[in-house]
C-alpha positions in Angstrom: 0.0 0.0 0.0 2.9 2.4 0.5 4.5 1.7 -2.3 1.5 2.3 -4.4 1.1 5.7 -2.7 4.5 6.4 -3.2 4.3 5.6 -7.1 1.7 7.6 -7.2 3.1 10.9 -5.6 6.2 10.4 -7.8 4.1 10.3 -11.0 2.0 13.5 -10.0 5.8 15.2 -9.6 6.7 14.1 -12.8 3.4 15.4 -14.3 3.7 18.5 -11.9 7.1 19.4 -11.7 6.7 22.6 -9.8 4.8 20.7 -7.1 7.7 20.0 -4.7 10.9 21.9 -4.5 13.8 21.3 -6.2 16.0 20.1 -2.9 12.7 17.2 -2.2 14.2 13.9 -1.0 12.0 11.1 -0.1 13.1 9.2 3.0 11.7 5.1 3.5 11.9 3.3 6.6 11.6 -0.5 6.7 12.6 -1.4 10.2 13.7 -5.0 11.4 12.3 -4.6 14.9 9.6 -3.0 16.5 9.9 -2.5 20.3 6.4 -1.1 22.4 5.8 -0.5 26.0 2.2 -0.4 27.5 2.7 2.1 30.2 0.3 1.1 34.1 -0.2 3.4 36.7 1.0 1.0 38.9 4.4 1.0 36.8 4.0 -2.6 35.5 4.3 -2.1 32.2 3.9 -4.4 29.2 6.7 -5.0 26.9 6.3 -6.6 23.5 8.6 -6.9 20.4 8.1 -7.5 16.7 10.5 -8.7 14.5 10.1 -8.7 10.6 10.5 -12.2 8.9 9.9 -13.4 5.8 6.8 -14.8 6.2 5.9 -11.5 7.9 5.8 -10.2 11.8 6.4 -12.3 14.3 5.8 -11.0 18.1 7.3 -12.0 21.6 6.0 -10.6 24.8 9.3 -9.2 26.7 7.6 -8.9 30.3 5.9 -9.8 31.9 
């Protein structure tokens, strides 16, 4: 889905060169890992962590 959008912004610039300044640089981020913390009051938070595979994400709980 992101690459679709992306094609598709890069063909309006082509169509519309004056759309986006000369110095526009497009930046893509594919990360390996995803780390997230579920914050408590109590301060017992949840830790999980994502790792990208082949066959797609795979998650581990890190605590508790």
């Amino acid at each position: 889905m992101r690459d679709a959008a992306v094609r598709r912004s890069l063909a309006r610039v082509e169509r519309e060169p004056d759309l986006a300044p000369p110095g526009w640089t497009l930046h893509s981020v594919r990360p390996q890992t995803v780390e997230f913390w579920q914050g408590d009051k109590q301060r017992n938070h949840a830790r999980s962590n994502y790792r990208a595979t082949d066959a797609g994400w795979e998650g581990e709980l890190l605590w508790p």
